[in-house]
N, C-alpha and C positions, 0 to 999 in steps of 0.2 A: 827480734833482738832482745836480748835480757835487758832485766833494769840498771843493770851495774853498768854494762856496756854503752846503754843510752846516757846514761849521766856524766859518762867517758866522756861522748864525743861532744856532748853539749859543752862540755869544759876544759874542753880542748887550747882556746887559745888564753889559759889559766896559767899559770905557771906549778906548778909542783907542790910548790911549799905557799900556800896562802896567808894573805895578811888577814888580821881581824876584819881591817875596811873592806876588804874583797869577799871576804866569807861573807859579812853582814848584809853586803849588796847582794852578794848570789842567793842567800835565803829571805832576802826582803825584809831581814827586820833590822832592830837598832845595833847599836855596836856594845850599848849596856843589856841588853837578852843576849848578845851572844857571849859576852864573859860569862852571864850567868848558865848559861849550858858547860863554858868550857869549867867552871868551877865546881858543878854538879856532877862532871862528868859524863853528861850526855857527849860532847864532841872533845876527841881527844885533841889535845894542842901539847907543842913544845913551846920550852919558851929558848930562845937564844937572844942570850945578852938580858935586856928590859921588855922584849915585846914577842908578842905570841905566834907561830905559826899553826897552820892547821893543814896538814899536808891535804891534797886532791882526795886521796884515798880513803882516807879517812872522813869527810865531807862524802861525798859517796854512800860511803855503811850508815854513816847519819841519814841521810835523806833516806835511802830505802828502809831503814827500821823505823822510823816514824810516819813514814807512808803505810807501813805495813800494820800500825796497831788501830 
């Protein structure tokens, strides 16, 4: 199984479009590291309306390229 497909189904019962609080929990760290990635541009987010999303797919390409350096 590839990596991308493993992270699929691990986050399966995720919804699509992820909250900050959900992201935060799924990579274990705070909710202030994770602004700072989506601010740097490490993980890409929208924002709709006042607050962020970070679609599945995107969380994905993140973890495997940082696993990968």
């Amino acid at each position: 199984m590839q990596t991308v497909d493993y992270y699929a189904v691990i986050l399966t019962d995720y919804p699509d479009a992820l909250s900050v609080k959900q992201t935060a929990q799924i990579l274990n760290i705070s909710i202030k590291s994770l602004y700072k990635l989506i601010h740097t541009g490490k993980i890409k987010a929208i924002k709709v309306g006042k607050v962020h999303r970070i679609s599945k797919i995107r969380l994905i390409e993140y973890i495997c390229e940082s696993g990968s350096q």
